[in-house]
C-alpha positions, 0 to 999 in steps of 0.5 A: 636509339636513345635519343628517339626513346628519350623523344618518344617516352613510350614509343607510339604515336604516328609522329613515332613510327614516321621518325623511326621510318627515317632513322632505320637508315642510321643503323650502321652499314653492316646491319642495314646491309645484311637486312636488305639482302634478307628483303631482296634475296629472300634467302633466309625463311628465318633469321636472328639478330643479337646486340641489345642488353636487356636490364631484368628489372629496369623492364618490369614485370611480364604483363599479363597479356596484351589486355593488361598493358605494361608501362610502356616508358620502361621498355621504349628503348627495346621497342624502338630497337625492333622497330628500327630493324623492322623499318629497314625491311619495310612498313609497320603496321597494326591490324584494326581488330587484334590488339586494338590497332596496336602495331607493337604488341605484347606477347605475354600468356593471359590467364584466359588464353591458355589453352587458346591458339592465340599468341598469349596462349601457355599451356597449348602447343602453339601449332606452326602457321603462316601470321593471319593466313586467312587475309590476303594482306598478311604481313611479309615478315614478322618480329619478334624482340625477346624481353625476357625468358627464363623458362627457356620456351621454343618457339617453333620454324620450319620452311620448305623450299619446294623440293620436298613436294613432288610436282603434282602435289605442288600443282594441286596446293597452287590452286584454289581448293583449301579454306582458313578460317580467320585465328580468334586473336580478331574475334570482336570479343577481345577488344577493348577499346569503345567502338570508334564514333561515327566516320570513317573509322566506324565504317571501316570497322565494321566492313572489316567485321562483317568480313570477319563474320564471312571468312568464319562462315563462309571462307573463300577458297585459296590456294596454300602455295604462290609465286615460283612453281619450284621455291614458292610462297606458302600460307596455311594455318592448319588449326583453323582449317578443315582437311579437304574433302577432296581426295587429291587436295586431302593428299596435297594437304597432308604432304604438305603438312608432313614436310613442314613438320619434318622440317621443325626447328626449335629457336630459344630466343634470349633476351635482346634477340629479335627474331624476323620470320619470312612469312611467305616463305616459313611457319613458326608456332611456340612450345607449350609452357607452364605460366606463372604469372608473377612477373618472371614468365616469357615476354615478347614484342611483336611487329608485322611489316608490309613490303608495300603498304599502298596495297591496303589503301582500301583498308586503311582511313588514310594514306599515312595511317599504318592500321588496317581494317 
């Protein structure tokens, strides 16, 4: 880890995330082990992993939010450790329109944001939610590296595993009848960079906007559950949808959302710890905290991971690219 952080001062690039891609299988044997089983049993909705010292100061101070990016050579090794997890259960990989097409994100409250339902949000319950519910390539696991916090701030799970929802209930929420409206972390007013120059990255900048503009007006119908009728996949986002209007999708909505919410847990990550959710399989959210903004407050880096990376193709300027549009 610390010679790829000596390597990659400040841990980007493409050259970066393709030596880490190859490097995770050096992890020791015990951590890769455990890792694969959690990709290939799918077990665990949610899981922890400890074994990383975090120095206070050599980090620095808490950005504020993503838009004020930190200095990246200070915290190349922690990244690179989550990274190097992260590999082990699949692809890395950035969204063109949330965070500029970073594909390790800072996650840290921004003074404009907190009362939003977004990330760097403080002052707001973050309601539990399946990561970019509204997008069929959602990533498969997200990860989370705690840095820092002091405050103690609970980030929420919960899961289900299909027993809590009686078959007919189940048999409605596997079909098309509910709507997820994009989360505003992609709003196009949160970027930063200049639009691309003309090419194909223009292109697919603006299909992926103009698909934006759509799911907000007009989302598509989806089912919130898929896979095995009895321990299914799960994607909802109950903030950024609308409860049904149907009486039977209205019911399978609301006991879904009940059993979820019974099944609530809280998790306060301590620095060095890497939290990988299942985001198939579980919904995570964050306790409410009050925001000081003078370097101490909670700082996380996040990663999304993709089991298979070809199904973007279409949504990606080239095979190697790890960006979607």
């Amino acid at each position: 880890m610390q010679h790829l952080a000596a390597e990659f001062p400040t841990a980007q690039g493409d050259e970066y995330f393709r030596t880490v891609a190859l490097d995770c299988h050096h992890l020791p044997d015990r951590l890769r082990s455990f890792l694969r089983d959690r990709r290939g049993l799918e077990d665990f909705p949610a899981f922890t992993l400890d074994g990383i010292e975090i120095d206070d100061l050599a980090i620095g101070p808490t950005p504020h939010g993503w838009g004020d990016p930190p200095d990246r050579r200070r915290t190349a090794a922690e990244t690179t450790w989550l990274a190097l997890c992260g590999s082990v259960l699949g692809d890395l990989f950035g969204w063109a329109t949330q965070q500029d097409g970073a594909i390790v994100h800072d996650i840290a409250p921004t003074p404009a944001d907190e009362h939003s339902q977004v990330g760097n949000s403080s002052a707001e319950l973050l309601w539990w939610h399946t990561e970019e519910a509204f997008h069929p390539l959602r990533c498969d696991y997200l990860g989370l590296l705690c840095l820092r916090n002091n405050d103690g701030v609970a980030t929420t799970i919960s899961s289900l595993d299909g027993s809590e929802l009686p078959a007919d209930m189940r048999s409605v929420l596997f079909e098309p009848r509910f709507q997820i409206r994009p989360d505003d972390s992609h709003l196009a007013s949160r970027r930063c960079q200049p639009r691309p120059p003309p090419g194909k990255e223009a292109d697919l900048m603006r299909a992926a906007e103009h698909r934006l503009e759509q799911m907000n007006k007009h989302p598509r119908p989806v089912a919130l559950l898929s896979g095995d009728f009895d321990a299914p996949y799960l994607s909802i986002d109950p903030f950024y949808m609308e409860t049904p209007q149907e009486a039977t999708a209205r019911a399978a909505f609301g006991t879904l959302c009940r059993a979820l919410e019974s099944q609530l847990t809280e998790v306060v990550l301590q620095p060095g710890q890497v939290l990988f959710v299942d985001n198939y399989k579980a919904v995570h959210g964050r306790k409410p905290f009050r925001a000081r903004y003078d370097g101490t407050d909670r700082w996380l880096k996040r990663i999304n991971i993709a089991r298979d990376l070809r199904k973007s193709r279409a949504f990606r300027v080239s095979s190697d690219s790890r960006i979607i549009y």
